[in-house]
C-alpha positions in Angstrom: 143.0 168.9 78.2 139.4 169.2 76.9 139.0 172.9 76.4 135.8 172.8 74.7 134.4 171.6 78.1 136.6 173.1 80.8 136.7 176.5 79.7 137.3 178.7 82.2 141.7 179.0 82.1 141.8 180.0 85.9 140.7 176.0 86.7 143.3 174.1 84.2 145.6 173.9 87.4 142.7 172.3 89.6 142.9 169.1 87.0 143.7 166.0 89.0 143.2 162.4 89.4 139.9 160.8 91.2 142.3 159.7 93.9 143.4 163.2 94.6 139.7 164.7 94.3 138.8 162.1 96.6 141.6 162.8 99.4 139.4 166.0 100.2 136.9 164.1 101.8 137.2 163.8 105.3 135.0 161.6 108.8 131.9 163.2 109.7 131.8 165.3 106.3 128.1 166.4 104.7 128.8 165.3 101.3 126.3 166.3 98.6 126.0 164.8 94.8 124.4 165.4 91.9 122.4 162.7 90.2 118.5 161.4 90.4 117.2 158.1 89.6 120.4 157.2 88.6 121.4 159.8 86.0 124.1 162.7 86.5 125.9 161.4 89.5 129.6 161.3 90.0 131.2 158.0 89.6 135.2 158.4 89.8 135.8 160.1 92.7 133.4 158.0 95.0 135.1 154.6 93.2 138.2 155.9 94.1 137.0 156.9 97.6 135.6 153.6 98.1 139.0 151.9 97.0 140.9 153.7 99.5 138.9 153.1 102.7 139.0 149.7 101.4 142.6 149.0 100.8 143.8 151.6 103.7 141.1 150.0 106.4 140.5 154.0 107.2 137.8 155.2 109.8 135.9 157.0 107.8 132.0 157.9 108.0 130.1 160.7 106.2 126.4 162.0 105.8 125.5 161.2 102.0 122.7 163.7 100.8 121.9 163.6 96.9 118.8 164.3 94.7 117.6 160.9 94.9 118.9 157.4 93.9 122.2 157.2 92.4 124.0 154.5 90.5 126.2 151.8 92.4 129.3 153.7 91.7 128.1 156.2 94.6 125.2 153.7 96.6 126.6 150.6 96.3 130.5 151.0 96.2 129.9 153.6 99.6 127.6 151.2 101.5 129.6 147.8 100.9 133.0 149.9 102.0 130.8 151.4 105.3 131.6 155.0 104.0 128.0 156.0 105.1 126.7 157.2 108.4 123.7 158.8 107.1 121.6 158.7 104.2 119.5 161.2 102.6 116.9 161.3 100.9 115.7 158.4 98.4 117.4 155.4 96.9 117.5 152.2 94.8 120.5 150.3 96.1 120.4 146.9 96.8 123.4 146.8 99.1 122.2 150.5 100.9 118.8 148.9 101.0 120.1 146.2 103.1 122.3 148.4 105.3 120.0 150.9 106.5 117.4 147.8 106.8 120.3 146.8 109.4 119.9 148.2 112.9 124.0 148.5 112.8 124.1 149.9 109.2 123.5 153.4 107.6 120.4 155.5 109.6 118.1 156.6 106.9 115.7 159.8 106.7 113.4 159.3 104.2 112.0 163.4 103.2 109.7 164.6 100.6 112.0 165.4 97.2 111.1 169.3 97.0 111.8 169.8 100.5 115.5 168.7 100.9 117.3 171.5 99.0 115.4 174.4 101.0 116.2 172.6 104.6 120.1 172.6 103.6 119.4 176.4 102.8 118.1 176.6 106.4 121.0 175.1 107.6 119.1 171.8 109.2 121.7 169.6 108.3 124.7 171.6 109.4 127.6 172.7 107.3 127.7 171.7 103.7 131.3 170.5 103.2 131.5 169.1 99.7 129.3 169.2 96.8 130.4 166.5 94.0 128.9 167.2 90.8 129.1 165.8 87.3 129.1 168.1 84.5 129.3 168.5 80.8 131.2 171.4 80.6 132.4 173.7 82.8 131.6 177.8 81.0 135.1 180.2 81.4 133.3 182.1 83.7 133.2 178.9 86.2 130.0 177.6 86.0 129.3 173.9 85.9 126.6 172.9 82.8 125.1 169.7 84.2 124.2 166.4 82.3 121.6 164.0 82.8 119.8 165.7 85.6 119.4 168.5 87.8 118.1 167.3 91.1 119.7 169.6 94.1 122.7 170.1 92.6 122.0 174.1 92.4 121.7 174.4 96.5 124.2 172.1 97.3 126.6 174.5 94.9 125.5 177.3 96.6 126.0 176.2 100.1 129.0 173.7 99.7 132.7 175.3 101.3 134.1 173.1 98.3 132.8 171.9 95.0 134.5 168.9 93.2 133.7 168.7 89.4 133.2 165.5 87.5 133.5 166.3 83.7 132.4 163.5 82.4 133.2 162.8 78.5 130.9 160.2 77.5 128.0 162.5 78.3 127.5 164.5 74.8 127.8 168.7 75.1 124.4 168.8 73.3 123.2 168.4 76.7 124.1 172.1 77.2 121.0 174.3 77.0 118.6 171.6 78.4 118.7 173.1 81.8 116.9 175.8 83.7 118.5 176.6 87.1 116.4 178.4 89.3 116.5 179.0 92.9 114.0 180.5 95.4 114.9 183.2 97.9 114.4 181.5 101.5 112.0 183.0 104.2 111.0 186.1 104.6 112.5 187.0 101.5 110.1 184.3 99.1 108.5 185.1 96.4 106.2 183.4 94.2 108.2 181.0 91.4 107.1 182.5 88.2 105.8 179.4 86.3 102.4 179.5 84.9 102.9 176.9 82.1 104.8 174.1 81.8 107.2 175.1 79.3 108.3 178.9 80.9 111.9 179.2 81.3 113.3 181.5 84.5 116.5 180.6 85.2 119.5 179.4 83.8 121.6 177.0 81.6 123.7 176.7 84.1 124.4 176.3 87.9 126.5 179.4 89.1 129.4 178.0 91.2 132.6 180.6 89.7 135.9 179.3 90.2 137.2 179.8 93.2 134.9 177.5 95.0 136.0 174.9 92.7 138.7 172.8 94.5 139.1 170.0 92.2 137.9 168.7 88.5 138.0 165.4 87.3 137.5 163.9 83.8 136.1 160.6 83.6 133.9 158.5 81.1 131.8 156.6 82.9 128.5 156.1 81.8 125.4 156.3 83.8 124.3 153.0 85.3 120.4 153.0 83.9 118.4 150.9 85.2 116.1 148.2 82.5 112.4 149.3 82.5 110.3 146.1 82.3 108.7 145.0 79.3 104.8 145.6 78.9 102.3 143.0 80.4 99.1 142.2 80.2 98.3 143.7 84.0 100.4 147.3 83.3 98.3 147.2 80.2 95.0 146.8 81.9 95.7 149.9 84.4 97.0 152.1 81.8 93.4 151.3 79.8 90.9 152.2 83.3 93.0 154.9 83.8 92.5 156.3 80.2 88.9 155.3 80.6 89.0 157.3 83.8 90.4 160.7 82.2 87.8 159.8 79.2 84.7 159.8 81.9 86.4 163.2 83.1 87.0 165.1 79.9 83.3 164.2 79.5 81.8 165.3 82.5 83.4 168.7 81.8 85.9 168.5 84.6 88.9 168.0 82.2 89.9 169.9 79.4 90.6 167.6 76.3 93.9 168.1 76.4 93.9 167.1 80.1 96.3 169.1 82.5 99.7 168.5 82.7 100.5 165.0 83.5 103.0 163.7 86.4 104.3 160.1 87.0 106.6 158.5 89.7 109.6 156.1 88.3 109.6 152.8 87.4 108.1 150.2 85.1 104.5 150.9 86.1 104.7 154.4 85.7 106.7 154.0 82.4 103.9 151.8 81.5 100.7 153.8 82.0 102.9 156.7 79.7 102.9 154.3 77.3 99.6 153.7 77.4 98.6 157.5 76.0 100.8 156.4 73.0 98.0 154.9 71.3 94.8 156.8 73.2 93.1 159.9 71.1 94.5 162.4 73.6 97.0 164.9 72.1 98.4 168.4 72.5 99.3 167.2 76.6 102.1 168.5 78.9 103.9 166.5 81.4 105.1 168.5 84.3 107.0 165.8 86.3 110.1 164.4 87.9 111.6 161.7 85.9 111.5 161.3 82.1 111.4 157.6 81.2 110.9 156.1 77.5 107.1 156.5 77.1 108.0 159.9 77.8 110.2 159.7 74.6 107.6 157.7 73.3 104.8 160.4 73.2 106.8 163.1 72.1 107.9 160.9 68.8 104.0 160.2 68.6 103.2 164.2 69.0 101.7 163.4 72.0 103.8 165.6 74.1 104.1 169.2 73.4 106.2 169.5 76.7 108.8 167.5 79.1 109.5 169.1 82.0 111.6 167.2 85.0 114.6 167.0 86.6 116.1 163.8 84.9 116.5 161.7 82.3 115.7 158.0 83.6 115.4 156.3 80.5 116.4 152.2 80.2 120.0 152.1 78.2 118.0 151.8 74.9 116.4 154.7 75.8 119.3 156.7 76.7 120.8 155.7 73.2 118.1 156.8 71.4 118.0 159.8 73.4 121.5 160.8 72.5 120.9 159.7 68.5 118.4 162.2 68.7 119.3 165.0 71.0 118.7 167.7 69.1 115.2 166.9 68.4 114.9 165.8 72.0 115.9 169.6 73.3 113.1 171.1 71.4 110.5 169.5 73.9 112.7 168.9 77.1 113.4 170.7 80.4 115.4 169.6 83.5 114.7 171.8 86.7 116.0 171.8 89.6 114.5 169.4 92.2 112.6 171.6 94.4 111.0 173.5 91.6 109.7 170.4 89.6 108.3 168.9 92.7 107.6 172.2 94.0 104.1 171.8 95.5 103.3 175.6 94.9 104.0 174.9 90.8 102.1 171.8 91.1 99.1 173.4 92.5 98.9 176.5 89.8 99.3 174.3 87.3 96.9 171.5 88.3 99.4 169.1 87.8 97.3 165.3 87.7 99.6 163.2 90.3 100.0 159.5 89.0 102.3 157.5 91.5 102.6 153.7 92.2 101.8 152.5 95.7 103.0 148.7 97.9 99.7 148.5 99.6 96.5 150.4 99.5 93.6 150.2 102.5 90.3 150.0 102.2 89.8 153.6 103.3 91.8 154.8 100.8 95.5 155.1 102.4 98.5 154.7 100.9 102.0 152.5 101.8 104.0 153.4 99.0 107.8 152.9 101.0 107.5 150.0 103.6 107.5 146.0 102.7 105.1 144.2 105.9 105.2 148.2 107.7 109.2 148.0 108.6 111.6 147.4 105.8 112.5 150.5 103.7 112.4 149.8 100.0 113.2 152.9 98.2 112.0 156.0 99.8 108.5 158.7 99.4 110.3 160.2 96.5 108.2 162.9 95.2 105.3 161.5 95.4 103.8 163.3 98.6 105.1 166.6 96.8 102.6 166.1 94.0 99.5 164.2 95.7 98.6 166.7 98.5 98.9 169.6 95.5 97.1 168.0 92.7 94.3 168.8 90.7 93.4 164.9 90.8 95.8 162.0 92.8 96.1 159.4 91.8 97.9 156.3 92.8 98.3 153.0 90.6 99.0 149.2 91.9 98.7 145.7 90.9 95.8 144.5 92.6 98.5 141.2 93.9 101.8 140.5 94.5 104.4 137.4 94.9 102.1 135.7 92.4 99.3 136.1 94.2 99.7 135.6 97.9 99.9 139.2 98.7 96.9 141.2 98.0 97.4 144.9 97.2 94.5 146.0 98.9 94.3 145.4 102.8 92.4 146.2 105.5 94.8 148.3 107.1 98.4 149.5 105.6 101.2 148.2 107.6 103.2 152.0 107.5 101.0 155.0 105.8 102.7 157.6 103.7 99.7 158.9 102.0 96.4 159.2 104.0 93.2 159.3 103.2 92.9 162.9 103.0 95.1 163.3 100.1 93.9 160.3 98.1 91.8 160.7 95.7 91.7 157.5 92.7 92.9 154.4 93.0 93.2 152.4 89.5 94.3 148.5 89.5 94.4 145.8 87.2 90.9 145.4 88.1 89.4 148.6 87.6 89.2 152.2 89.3 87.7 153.3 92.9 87.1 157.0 92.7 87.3 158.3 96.1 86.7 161.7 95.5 83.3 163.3 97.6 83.0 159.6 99.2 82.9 158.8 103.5 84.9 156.3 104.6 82.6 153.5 104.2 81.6 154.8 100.5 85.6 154.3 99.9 85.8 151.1 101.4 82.9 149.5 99.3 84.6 151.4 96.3 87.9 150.2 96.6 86.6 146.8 97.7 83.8 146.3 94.3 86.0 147.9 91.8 90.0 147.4 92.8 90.6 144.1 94.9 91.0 141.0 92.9 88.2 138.4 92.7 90.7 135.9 95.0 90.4 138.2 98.1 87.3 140.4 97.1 85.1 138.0 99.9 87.8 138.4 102.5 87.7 141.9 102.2 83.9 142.1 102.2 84.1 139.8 105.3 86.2 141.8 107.2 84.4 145.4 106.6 80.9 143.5 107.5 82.1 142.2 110.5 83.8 145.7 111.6 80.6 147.5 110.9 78.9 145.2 112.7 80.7 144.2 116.0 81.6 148.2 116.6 78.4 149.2 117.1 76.1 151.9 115.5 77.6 155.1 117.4 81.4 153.7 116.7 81.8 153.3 113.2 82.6 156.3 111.1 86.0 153.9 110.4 85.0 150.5 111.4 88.2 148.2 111.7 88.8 145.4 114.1 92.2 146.8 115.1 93.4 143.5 116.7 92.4 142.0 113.1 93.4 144.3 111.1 97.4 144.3 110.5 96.8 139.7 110.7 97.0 139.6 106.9 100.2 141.0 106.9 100.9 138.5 109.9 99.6 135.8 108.1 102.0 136.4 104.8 105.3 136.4 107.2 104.4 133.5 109.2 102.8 131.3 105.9 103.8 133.1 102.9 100.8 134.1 101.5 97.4 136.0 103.3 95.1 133.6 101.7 93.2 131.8 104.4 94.4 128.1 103.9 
């Protein structure tokens, strides 16, 4: 027994195996979990829950809720053992990719990040039945100190009948301290969240639980299944300089401060990339007020670039989580994990001005965004917590290579297949190939911007072609938004039926 990290004495007796932990789950539970793109989520009990259904051939089907993605021990193991009836609200899996892509397989609701904690609150997806959260520590008054990330772990505590600890060992105690749990009274009770700067702390190190909700703790040592951020290329490079340029051209026109505003990016090796991009720029003194810290995250603190990380979790590649841990201590000074729904919380965002910088599949030329759906119908991850930041920013701003499948996809289209982020909320869009302000533009001012400055040379002319031709067969009192609607969606058409939306 560990007592430096369980230790409250009224919970030694609820010490059992994963397979015991597990045997609490029942058909049609709500299950919640900790974890967010994939760091802090449990790992024993759902491998041992997946092992039984397995091996026993048991009915069993539960509604999956977490922060976001999770590692294959939860995702993968639960979808290839068709443990999952529904799942909510963002993931990375490859195997529950293909199931809910399956008519048959797991139904999918794909929600904005901030908004899934408060909706449990309001009881929109029934009764909570389990929460299953890993922690570092557990404090001897009962409450579970979290490790890697926060994500909704807080609300599904709070509302869960029973809460099954993971103490997980190989994540180091240092982590305690890191964490500031705060969460909002619902409606008509709200009241404004009292961040005015990045770095305020009003909550606490904990997430209150006590122990007598606890019904089970496991101890396990298995490590977080990072994911590998992709190595810097020459394209990821070339975005990360217009969009530097872009904040350059804004400092100087007086509508930035030289220290910016505080910075958010989505997850992923694009995102990770434009971070490390303000490694070696002139900016300094910035704050980064965001979901997911990656390693250019790491990277501009160690370059005194940062003076500020807040998120709910570390996402770093498994160098960057072991450089993280080698350096923990200094790591704390400038880190912050929130909950969820207050680091995506739209109100914070808009105080602080927060500069939205996600990555999108497909952008139009009037300046909507598909930043979820491959061809409009097949799910690839999920909104994540990018709608939460680009209605309430100070400046959106969404990032894309200007192709794809080396080369026979454009980027930019006529007409986005599924639309997550319209026109009204989009305000830059920066490629390989340059940047299309948006901002104080009509539709057909965006469409020449977007086409001149973002779409690559190869499909610049069939992009031209197409707005020329929609201006001019609509007519002059039918045109605000010229398209060719039976035209418009045949690129995406043309790629499924040839492989590519060149015109051969």
């Amino acid at each position: 027994m560990d007592k430096e990290r369980l230790r409250c004495e009224k919970l030694i007796g609820k010490v059992v195996s994963a397979e015991q932990a597990a045997a609490l789950i029942k058909d049609g539970m709500n299950v919640g979990t900790s974890g967010f793109t994939p760091a802090g989520y449990p790992k024993a009990v759902p491998l041992a829950l997946a092992k039984r259904v397995k091996e026993t051939g048991e009915k069993l089907k539960i509604n999956l809720l977490t922060g976001a993605s999770v590692g294959d021990e939860l995702d993968g193991a639960w979808a290839r053992a068709g443990i999952v009836n529904k799942r909510i609200p963002y993931q990375t899996s490859n195997d529950m990719r293909k199931s809910l892509n399956d008519p048959a397989g797991v139904q999918y609701q794909d929600l904005h990040l901030s908004h899934l904690a408060q909706q449990v609150r309001y009881g929109f997806f029934g009764t909570m039945d389990i929460a299953i959260v890993e922690a570092c520590a557990i404090t001897k008054e009962g409450h579970i100190v979290p490790t890697t990330s926060l994500g909704n772990s807080p609300a599904f505590v709070k509302e869960a009948k029973q809460v099954i600890v993971e103490i997980n060992t190989s994540q180091p105690l240092a982590l305690e301290g890191m964490h500031d749990v705060y969460i909002p009274n619902d409606p008509p009770n709200r009241e404004p969240i009292p961040i005015t700067k990045p770095e305020q702390r009003i909550g606490t190190p904990y997430i209150e639980c006590g122990p007598d909700k606890i019904a089970a703790i496991v101890f396990t040592d298995i490590k977080d299944g990072v994911r590998p951020l992709a190595p810097l290329d020459d394209e990821s490079r070339a975005m990360a300089k217009n969009l530097l340029g872009f904040f350059d051209q804004e400092v100087k026109a007086g509508r930035l401060p030289a220290n910016l505003l505080p910075l958010q990016s989505g997850v992923g090796s694009v995102a990770n990339a434009v971070l490390a991009g303000l490694v070696e720029s002139e900016l300094k003194d910035l704050s980064f007020y965001s979901e997911v810290i990656q390693d250019a995250a790491l990277d501009c603190i160690d370059a005194g670039k940062f003076r500020i990380c807040s998120g709910t979790s570390m996402t770093p590649s498994q160098e960057g989580l072991e450089r993280f841990y080698e350096k923990i201590d200094h790591y704390k000074k400038y880190i912050l994990l929130r909950p969820q729904e207050i680091s995506n919380n739209p109100e914070v965002a808009r105080r602080l001005g927060v500069i939205s910088m996600n990555t999108a599949i497909e952008v139009d030329i009037y300046g909507h965004v598909n930043s979820t759906h491959i061809m409009g119908t097949r799910m690839m991850n999920g909104i994540g917590g990018s709608g939460d930041f680009t209605r309430n920013a100070y400046i959106s701003i969404f990032l894309t290579g200007s192709r794809a499948k080396d080369g026979d996809i454009s980027s930019i289209v006529p007409m986005c297949a599924h639309i997550d982020h319209t026109e009204h909320d989009v305000q830059v869009i920066v490629t390989e190939i340059g940047v299309a302000d948006l901002r104080n533009k009509s539709p057909r001012e965006k469409a020449l911007e977007i086409i001149n400055n973002c779409a690559h040379p190869d499909y610049r002319p069939m992009l031209l072609d197409y707005y020329e031709r929609a201006v001019k067969s609509l007519g002059k009192d039918r045109c605000h938004t010229p398209h060719i609607v039976s035209e418009a969606l045949s690129w995406h058409d043309r790629f499924v039926k040839t492989g590519s939306m060149k015109i051969k």
